[in-house]
Each structure stands twice: as C-alpha cells, then as structure tokens.
N, C-alpha and C positions, 0 to 999 in steps of 0.2 A: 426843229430838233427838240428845242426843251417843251413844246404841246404835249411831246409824246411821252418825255420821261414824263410829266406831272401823272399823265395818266395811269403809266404801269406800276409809278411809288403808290398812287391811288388804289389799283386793282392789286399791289401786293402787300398792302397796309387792310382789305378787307379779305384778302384771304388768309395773312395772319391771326385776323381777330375773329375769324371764322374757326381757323384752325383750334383757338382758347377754350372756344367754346366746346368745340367738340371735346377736347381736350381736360373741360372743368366738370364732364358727365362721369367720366371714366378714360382709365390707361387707352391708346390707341398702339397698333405697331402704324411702322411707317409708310409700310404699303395700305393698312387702312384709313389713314392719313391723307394720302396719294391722293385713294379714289374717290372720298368723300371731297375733298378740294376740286377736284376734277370732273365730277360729275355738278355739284355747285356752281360752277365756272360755266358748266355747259345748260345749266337750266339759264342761270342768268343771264347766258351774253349767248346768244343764237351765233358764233363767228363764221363768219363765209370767210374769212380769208386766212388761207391757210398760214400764213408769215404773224396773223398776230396768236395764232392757235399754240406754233410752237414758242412764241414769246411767254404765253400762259404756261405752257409746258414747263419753261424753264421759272418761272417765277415760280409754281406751286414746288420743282424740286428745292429752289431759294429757299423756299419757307418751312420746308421740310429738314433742310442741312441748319439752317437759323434753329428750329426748334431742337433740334440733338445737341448745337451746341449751348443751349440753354438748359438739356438736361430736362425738355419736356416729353420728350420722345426718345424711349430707350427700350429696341427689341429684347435686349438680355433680361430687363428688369417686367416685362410685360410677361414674356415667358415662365418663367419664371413665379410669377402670379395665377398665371394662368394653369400653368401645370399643379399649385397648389391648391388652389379652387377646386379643379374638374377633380382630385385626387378624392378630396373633403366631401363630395356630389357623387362620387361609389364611383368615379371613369376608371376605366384601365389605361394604358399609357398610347394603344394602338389608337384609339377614339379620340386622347387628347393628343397625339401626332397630328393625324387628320387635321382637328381642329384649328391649331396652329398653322398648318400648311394653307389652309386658305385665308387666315390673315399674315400672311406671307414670312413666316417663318421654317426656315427649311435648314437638311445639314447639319452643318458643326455645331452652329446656334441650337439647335433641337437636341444632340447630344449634351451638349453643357449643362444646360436646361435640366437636362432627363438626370444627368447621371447624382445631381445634388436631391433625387427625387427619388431615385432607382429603391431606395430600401425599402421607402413605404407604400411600395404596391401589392404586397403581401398584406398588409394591415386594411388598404383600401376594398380589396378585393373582398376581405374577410366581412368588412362592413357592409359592404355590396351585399353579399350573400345570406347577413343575418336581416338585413332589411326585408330582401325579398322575399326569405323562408317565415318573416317573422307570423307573419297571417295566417300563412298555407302550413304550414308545422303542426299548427292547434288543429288542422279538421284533416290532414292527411298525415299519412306516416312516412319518411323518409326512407322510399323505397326507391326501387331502381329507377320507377320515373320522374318521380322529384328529382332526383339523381342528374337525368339528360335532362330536364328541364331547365333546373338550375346551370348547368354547361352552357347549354343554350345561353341563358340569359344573362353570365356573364362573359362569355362570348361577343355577346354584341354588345358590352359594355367596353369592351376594350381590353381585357385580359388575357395576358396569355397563355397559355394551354396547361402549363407548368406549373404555373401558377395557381388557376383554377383546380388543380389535382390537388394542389397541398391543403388547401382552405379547404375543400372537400374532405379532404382524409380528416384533417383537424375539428371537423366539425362531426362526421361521424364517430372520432375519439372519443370527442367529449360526450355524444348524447348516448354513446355507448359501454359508459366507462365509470 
C-alpha cells in the first residue's frame, strides 16, 4: 500500500512543478491547465491500465484545485486579461468570445468579463478601422467600396454590426466635416 502512495505523491509533485512552469510563461485558464498536465502525463507514462489512468485523472484535477487555492490559477482574472489584450490588438468582443470558449471559459464568466469591457468596444473598433484605412486612405478615396470593405474587415474582427455603423458614420464625419 505505501509503494504506491510514494509513487502518486511522486507523479503529483511533478505534475505540480510542471504545472509552474507552464504557469511562470504566462496566465493559463484551468481547462488549459487540464490539458497540458494531461497530455504530459500521456507522453510520459504510455498507461495501459485503465485504474492508474483515472488515478492521474484525479491527481492532475488535485493539482489543478491546489493551484486556485493558491491563487495561481484564476479563470476571472485570465479573462479578464485577456479580453483587455484582444481589445488593445483591434478584436471585437464576438472573436474575443470565441477565443475564450476554447480556453474553456464559457457563460456567466464570459459576461462578467465582457460587461467591465462593454464601453470600450466602440474605441477598439474605431482603432481597428483607423489602422486598417490607415494605408488604403492615401491611394483610394473613401467610397462605397472602402465602405463594405471596411464592414467586411471589421466583421471578421469581431464587431458588431452596430457598432461598425457608428465608427463608420464617425469617421466619415470627421473626414467630411
């Protein structure tokens, strides 16, 4: 009986200090946490037997509840970040949803998140669009096609439709006014 704890305080003692690491590069959320312990666990230990697999299971979730309550790991504070980054980087809020979503932040977390952000996507947008017009402005004229092109392109930035109309009007105000 004590062979075996030595070994999983062993294998949860390196996948905590795996987890630092990953950890000492940049923010993780917990489900990217997860996978990287998990897929680690599976390069280095080939397990055939299914009983120590879910032992690993439960150790990597250990190390994962150990690191929150250490305050290493915290999806509010990643979001958070991350939705202020992608803001600063011209994203609209659709693209930093996404984003999010597959480092496993979904839901309420994602409104919280959003709504301490919600003002400055009218600013981000606007920045978006003076970036992209910044080049194309000197050799074309801001005509109808610049117009849907510009939609377009912050369309697939992430912005919402509403959004993009106002930065639009604002900006032909200004270059017309």
């Amino acid at each position: 009986m004590q062979n075996q704890q030595i070994p999983m305080e062993e294998l949860k003692n390196k996948l905590l200090q795996k987890a630092y690491g990953y950890l000492a590069t940049r923010d993780h959320t917990s489900l990217e946490i997860y996978k990287k312990l998990n897929q680690y666990q599976l390069k280095s230990n080939k397990e055939s037997e299914s009983g120590q697999a879910n032992d690993t299971e439960m150790l990597i979730r250990e190390v994962i509840q150990e690191l929150k309550a250490k305050n290493y790991i915290s999806n509010e504070k990643f979001a958070d970040k991350y939705i202020q980054s992608a803001l600063q980087s011209g994203k609209g809020p659709l693209l930093i949803q996404r984003g999010l979503l597959a480092k496993g932040i979904t839901g309420e977390l994602w409104l919280n998140a959003w709504s301490k952000h919600e003002a400055e996507e009218l600013t981000a947008c606007k920045m978006a669009l003076a970036k992209w017009l910044n080049h194309k402005i000197s050799k074309h004229k801001l005509d109808i096609k610049m117009k849907i092109k510009a939609q377009r392109f912050l369309l697939s930035r992430g912005f919402h439709s509403y959004i993009i109309h106002e930065s639009l009007a604002k900006l032909i105000e200004n270059c017309y006014s």
